[in-house]
Structures are given as C-alpha cells and as structure tokens.
N, C-alpha and C positions, 0 to 999 in steps of 0.2 A: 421732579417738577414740584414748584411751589404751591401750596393753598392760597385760594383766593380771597383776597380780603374781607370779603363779605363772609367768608363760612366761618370764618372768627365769632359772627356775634349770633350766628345758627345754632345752638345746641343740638344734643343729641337727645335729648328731650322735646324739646320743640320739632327737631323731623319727624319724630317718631312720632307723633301727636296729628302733623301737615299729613302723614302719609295716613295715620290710620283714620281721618276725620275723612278725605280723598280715597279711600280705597274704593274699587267697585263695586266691592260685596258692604260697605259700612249703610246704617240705616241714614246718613247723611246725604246719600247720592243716591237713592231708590227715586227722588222727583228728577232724574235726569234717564237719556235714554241709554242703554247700554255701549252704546258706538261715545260717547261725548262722557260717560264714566271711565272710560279706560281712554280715552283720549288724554284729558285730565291728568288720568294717573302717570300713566309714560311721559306728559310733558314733566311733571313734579319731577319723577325718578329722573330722566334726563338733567333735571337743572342740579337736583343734589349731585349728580356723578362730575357735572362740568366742575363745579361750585371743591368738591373733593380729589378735583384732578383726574379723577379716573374715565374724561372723556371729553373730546375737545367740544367747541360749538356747534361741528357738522356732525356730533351724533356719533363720529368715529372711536370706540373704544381704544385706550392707546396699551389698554394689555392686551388687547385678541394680538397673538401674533402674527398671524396669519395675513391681517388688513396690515400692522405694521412692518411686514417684507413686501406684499406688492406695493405699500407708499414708498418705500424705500428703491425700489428696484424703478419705478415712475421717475423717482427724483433723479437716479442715476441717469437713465435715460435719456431725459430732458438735457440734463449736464452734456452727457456724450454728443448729444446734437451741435448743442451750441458749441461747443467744442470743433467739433467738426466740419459746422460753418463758418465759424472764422476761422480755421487753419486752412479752408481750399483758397488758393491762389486767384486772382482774379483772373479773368484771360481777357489780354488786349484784344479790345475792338477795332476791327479793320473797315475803314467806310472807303468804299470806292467811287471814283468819282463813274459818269456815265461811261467815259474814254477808256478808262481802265478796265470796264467790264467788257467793253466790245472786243477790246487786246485781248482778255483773256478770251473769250467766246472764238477770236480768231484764231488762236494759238490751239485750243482742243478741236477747235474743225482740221486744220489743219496737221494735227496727229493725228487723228481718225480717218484722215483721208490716205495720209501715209502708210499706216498701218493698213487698210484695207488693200491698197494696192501692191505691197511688199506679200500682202497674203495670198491674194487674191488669183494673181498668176500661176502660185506654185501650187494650189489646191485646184486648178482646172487641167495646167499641163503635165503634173507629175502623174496621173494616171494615162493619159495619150502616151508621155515616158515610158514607163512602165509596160504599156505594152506593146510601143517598139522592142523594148529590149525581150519582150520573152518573145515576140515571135520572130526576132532575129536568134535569139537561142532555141527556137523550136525548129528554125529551116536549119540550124549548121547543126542542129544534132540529128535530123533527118538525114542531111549530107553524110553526117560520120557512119552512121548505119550503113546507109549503100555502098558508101566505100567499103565500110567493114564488111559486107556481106561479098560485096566485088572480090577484095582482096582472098578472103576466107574461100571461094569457089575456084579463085587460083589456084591457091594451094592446093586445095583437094584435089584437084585436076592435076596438078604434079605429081602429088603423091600416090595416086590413081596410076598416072604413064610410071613413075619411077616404081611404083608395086610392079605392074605389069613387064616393065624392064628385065625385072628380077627374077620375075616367075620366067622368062622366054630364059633367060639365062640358066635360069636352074635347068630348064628344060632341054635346054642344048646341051649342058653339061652331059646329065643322065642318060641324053641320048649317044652322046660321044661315049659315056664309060659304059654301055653299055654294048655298042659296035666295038667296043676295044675290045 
C-alpha cells in the first residue's frame, strides 16, 4: 500500500512534536478534561496511522490479521451470494385464468371422490369377508372332528369285536386241545 500524499510534507520531527504537545499526560492538555485529552490523542494517532498506511479511514488496522481474515472471508461470502443469485434459474409463472382454476378444483374433487370409493368398500367389507370365511372354516373343521371322532369309535368298535373274535377262538381252540 502506497503513502499518502500528505505524510510526504509530515516529518518525523513535526509528529513527534504533534504528539508530544497532544499527549495526555503533557503540561499542554492539563486545561482540558481527561475524557477530551485522550480523545484528542487517539484521533492524532488514528490520523498518523491512516496518513502511514497502517490503517484505513474506518479505524480498521490492516495488519491485525485476524480483522483482515474475517474482512476477507465477508468479502468472500457476499461474492458466493451474488453468485448464487444469479446462477438460480428463474421459474416460469403460471397465471390461471378463473376457468382453469375451477377445471382443476374439479379434477382433484373428482380424484378424491374416486379414491375414497375404490377404498372405501374394501375397508368396510373385507372384515364381514373375513369373517365369513373363518366361521366357515370354524364349522367344516368342527364337522371334521366329529366325523373323525365318528370314524375313530368305528374302528375301535371293530377292533374291540375282531379282539374278542380272537380271544373266543383262542378259546375254542384250547378248549378243543384240551378235550383231545
């Protein structure tokens, strides 16, 4: 950064003279109050720093580094915006007229009607369904019970006579070999 024109015809004599004439402990500024002696002084010092580059107009040191990364990272920022504003696309406006808004307004009544009645049936009948079918699967497996129990008392009953068949035979036998 360049020196300002003006600190060309400033010596370093003459600041030094401005500041210690200005300072707030000098016997120069003892008739002023101590808020307006150091007021004073920071504007001096301020104006030599601008005057020597080493600070802009708004007081901002431009060696603190710290002030010059968040000006930096600001600037950036600001950049990315604008950036980012005029890259988004604009999106076409759609103006309806009255007719067109009633079309559509008819068109989702008319899906909402459809759809409730496509749903509406089988979330009332499918449980009355449902339990048709179990208590038609509760009477035919009642039925298959008593038949199987039916059947099952048959047999036992056969095999009851056909035991006892057996035993009267053994019996006869024994009683034949034993007349023999």
């Amino acid at each position: 950064m360049g020196r300002h024109p003006v600190a060309d015809h400033i010596g370093p004599i003459t600041d030094y003279d401005l500041v210690r004439h200005h300072h707030p402990d000098s016997t120069h500024c003892q008739a002023l109050t101590p808020p307006e002696r150091h007021a004073r002084f920071q504007s001096i010092t301020a104006a030599y720093d601008i005057l020597r580059g080493k600070a802009t107009s708004s007081g901002i040191s431009s060696q603190d580094p710290y002030m010059a990364e968040v000006l930096r990272r600001k600037r950036f920022n600001e950049a990315h915006l604008r950036r980012r504003h005029h890259a988004r696309p604009e999106r076409p406006s759609y103006e309806a007229s009255a007719d067109d808004r009633v079309k559509d307004r008819i068109i989702l009544a008319v899906g909402a009607i459809t759809l409730i009645l496509g749903l509406v049936p089988g979330l009332f009948m499918l449980p009355t369904h449902l339990d048709k079918q179990h208590r038609s699967a509760v009477s035919n497996l009642r039925q298959a019970r008593t038949e199987a129990r039916e059947l099952g008392e048959e047999r036992r009953s056969e095999v009851r006579k056909l035991a006892r068949d057996i035993k009267r035979q053994s019996e006869c036998n024994d009683r034949g070999a034993t007349n023999d």
